[in-house]
N, C-alpha and C positions, 0 to 999 in steps of 0.2 A: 783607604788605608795607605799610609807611608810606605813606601820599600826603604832599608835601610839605606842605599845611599841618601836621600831627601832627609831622612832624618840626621845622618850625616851631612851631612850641609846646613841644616837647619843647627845646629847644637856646636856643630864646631870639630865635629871627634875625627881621630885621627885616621888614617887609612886599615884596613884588617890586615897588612902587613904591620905595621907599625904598633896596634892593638896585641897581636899576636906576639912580636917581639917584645912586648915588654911585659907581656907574662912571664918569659922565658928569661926575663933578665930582672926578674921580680918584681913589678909592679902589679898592682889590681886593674881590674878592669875600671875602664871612666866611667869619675863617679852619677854621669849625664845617663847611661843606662842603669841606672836604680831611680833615674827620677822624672825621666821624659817618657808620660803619657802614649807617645806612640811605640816606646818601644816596649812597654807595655802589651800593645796591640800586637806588632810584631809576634811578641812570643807566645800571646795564644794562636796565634794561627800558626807559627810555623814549631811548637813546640807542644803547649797542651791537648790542641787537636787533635791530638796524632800519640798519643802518649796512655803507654798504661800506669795506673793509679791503684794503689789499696781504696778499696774501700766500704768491706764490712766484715765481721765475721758472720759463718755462714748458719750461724743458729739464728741470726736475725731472721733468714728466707727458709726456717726449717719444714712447713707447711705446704700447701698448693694453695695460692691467695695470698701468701705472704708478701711484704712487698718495704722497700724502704727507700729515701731518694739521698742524693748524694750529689757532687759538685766536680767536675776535672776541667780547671779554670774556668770561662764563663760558658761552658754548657751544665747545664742540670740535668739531672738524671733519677732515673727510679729503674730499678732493679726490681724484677717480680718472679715467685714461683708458681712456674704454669702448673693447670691441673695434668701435665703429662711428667710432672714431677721434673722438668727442667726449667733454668735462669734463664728469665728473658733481659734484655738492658735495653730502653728507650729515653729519649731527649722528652724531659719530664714537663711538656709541654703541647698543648691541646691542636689541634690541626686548625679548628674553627680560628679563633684568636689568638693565640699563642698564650693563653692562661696557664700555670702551675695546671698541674692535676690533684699531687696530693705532696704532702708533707711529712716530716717525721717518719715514723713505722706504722709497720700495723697489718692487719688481714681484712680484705675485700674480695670476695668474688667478681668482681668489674672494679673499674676507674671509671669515674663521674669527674667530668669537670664540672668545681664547682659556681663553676658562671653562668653557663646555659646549660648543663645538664648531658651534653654530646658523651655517651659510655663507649667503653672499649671493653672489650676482652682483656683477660690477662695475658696474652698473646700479640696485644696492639691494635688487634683491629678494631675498626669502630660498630660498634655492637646495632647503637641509635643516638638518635639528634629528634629533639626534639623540632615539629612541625615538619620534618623533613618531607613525609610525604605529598606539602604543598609546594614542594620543589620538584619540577622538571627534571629528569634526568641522572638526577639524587642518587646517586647506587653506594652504600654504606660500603660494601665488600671493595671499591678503589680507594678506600680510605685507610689509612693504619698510622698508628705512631712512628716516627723514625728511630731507626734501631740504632742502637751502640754495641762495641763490642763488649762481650762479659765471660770472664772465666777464673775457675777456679785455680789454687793452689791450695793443694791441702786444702786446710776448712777455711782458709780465707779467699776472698771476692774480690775480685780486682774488674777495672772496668776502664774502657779506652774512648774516645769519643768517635775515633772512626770505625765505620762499620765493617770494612774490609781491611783492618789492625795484622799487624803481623802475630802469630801469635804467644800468646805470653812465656811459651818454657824458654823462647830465646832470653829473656831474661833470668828467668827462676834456676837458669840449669849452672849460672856464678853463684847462685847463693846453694845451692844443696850442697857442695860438697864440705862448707863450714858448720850449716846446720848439725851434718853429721858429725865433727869434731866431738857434738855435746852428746852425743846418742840420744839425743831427742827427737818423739815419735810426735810428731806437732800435733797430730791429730788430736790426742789425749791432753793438751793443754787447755786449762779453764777460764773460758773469757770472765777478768772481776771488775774494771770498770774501764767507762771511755771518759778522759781525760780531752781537754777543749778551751782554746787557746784562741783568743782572735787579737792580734797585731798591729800597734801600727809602723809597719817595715814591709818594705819591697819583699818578696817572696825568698829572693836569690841571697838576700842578707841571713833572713832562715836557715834557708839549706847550710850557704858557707858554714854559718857557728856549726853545724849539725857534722861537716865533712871533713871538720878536723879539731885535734884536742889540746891545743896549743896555748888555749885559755884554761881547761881543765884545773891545773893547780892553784889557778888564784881567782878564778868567778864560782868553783863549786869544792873548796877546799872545804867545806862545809859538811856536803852533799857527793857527787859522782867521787869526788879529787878526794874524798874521806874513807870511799866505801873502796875505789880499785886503786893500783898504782898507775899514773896519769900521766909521771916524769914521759920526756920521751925516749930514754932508755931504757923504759921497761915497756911501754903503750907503742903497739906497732901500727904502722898504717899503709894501706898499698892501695893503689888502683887497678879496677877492671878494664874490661871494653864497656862494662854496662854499671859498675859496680865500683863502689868504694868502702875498704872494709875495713874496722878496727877492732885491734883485740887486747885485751887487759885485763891483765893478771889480777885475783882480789886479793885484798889485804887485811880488811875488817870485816865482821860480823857480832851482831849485836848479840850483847851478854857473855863478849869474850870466847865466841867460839871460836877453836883453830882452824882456819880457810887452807891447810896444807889439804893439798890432794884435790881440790875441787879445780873446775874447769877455769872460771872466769867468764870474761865478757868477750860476747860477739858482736858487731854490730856491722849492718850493710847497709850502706846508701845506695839507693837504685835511680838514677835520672828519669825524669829532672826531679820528681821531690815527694819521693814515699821511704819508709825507713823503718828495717827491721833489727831486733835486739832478741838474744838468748843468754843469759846466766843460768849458775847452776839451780836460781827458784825459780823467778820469772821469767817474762820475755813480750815485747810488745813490738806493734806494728802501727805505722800512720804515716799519714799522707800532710803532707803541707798544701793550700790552694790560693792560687792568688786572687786577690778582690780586687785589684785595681794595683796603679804604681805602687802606691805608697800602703797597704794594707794586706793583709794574708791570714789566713785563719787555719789552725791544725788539729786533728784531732787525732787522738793517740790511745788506742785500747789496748789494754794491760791485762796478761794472762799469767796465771800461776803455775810452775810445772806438776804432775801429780806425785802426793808423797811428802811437797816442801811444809817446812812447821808453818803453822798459821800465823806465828809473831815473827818470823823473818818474813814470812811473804807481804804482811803488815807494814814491817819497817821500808821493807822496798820499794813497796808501791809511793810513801810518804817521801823517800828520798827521789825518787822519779818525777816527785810532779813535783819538788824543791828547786830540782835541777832544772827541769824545763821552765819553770817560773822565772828561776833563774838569767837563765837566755832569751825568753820572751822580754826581763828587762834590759839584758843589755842589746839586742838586736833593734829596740826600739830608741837606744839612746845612739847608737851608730845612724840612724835612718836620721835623725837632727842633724848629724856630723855630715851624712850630706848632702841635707839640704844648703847648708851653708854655702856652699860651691864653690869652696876656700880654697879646697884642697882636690886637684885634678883626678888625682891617684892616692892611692897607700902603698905602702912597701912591704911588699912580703917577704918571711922568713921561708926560703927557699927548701931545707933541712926539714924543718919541723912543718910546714904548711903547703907539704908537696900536693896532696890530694887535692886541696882547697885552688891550685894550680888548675889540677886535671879537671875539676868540675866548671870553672870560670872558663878554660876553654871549651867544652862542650856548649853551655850556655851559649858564647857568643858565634861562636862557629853551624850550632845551628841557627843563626838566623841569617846566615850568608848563605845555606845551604839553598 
């Protein structure tokens, strides 16, 4: 693998003094890190590895055998519930060969790979291997899956690729105290669908459209830019140490109801690329995952608060996955812009795309780290 200087050299880019200043003097980051392969590699190692992720709600693993697999950049993962009623998280990959285990969801008392049949516990360890006993030495109990970290918030499942992960409330403790703004009791939210997005854009093109609303009035004047006020004198936006958060007042409801008195929109971007939302009906959560430079895939599950009418919760869910369609087109026509390699830089609006700032430096700064 490249260290960033070599890759720096190899592409051209400027110094991380020179990168970092022209963040600060409004430039984006070089367009050569959204489209050079190794820095790609870079950032799973020095970024997803090590990073915690949404990724499920937790009715999924309601059982003991329950089990579902998931992605935090290129490690795979499967999430299970042991029969001692607690989340195990393993690298969704067989000891023997390195084969998947399982796929999708679902309930198994073991994990069979399906290539030669080597079981596990739902616990990790290797249960049996077939013909094993004509091997010398063969002891199943030094055998087990590799662990990942896994932990709750509330009824959602988040999970880390490192096994010794810091642990999650260092994150979660920037978003409660907005969550409570809504007096919503998260627990009692109803998961109604998971919404699924696969991309062709760099991952960090993603994120940016997601960590500022700067586009809102004229890409979703249709859709977000219809339902909340979007101007950026009504749409506020601030940055965390861990967190980027926006909030927006509503303005319409369908069949003319009056929005005076209701909360509005919350929403928190959490580095590098999972993202939570609360209004006064719904509310979702997801994760962005990168496939490669140029590719990313997101998936985004959508809950109803208890109490909201069924045809506002209706219309929302429908304007949710408009908008995200939305940006899924236009983050794939920027990813052509640049490819081009026309254009070194872009120029950001410093006022209105401060957070979109704070996120670009995080990105590049951890891969100097």
């Amino acid at each position: 693998m490249m260290t960033l200087e070599a890759v720096r050299q190899k592409y051209g880019l400027p110094s991380d003094a020179e990168i970092l200043d022209g963040l600060d003097r409004g430039h984006t980051l070089p367009a050569e890190l959204y489209l050079a392969p190794e820095v790609h590699e870079l950032e799973e190692e020095k970024i997803f590895s090590r990073s915690w992720l949404y990724a499920c709600h937790e009715s999924v693993l309601a059982k003991p055998g329950d089990y579902t697999v998931t992605q935090a950049g290129n490690t795979p993962i499967i999430i299970t519930r042991g029969r001692d009623g607690e989340l195990n998280g393993f690298v969704n990959v067989c000891r023997h060969r390195l084969h998947s285990l399982a796929e999708g969801s679902g309930n198994k008392p073991l994990l069979q790979c399906p290539y030669h049949g080597w079981t596990y516990g739902l616990d990790g360890q290797l249960r049996s291997a077939p013909r094993s006993d004509r091997e010398p030495g063969f002891d199943c109990s030094t055998i087990s899956l590799a662990r990942v970290s896994v932990e709750r918030w509330d009824q959602w499942v988040f999970v880390n690729p490192d096994p010794d992960a810091e642990p999650l409330r260092d994150l979660t403790a920037e978003i409660r105290p907005r969550t409570d703004q809504l007096n919503a009791d998260l627990r009692d939210y109803r998961f109604e669908v998971r919404y699924e997005y696969d991309m062709a854009c760099n991952w960090k093109i993603w994120a940016e459209n997601a960590v500022e609303c700067y586009h809102c009035p004229t890409l979703h004047r249709t859709s977000f830019g219809k339902t909340y006020h979007v101007t950026p004198d009504d749409y506020l936006l601030e940055s965390g140490e861990h967190t980027i958060w926006h909030d927006g007042p509503i303005k319409w409801l369908p069949g003319g109801v009056d929005p005076t008195g209701l909360k509005g929109f919350r929403f928190a971007f959490t580095f590098p690329s999972s993202f939570f939302a609360l209004d006064d009906y719904v509310g979702f959560i997801g994760t962005i995952v990168p496939r490669g430079h140029d590719r990313s895939f997101a998936y985004v599950d959508m809950y109803s608060k208890p109490g909201s009418d069924p045809a506002v919760v209706e219309e929302w869910l429908k304007m949710w996955d408009q908008t995200l369609i939305e940006d899924q087109r236009a983050t794939e026509v920027q990813q052509i812009g640049y490819q081009s390699r026309r254009i070194p830089t872009g120029r950001l609006m410093l006022d209105s795309e401060s957070p979109l700032r704070a996120f670009m430096r995080r990105a590049y700064t951890s891969l100097t780290s």
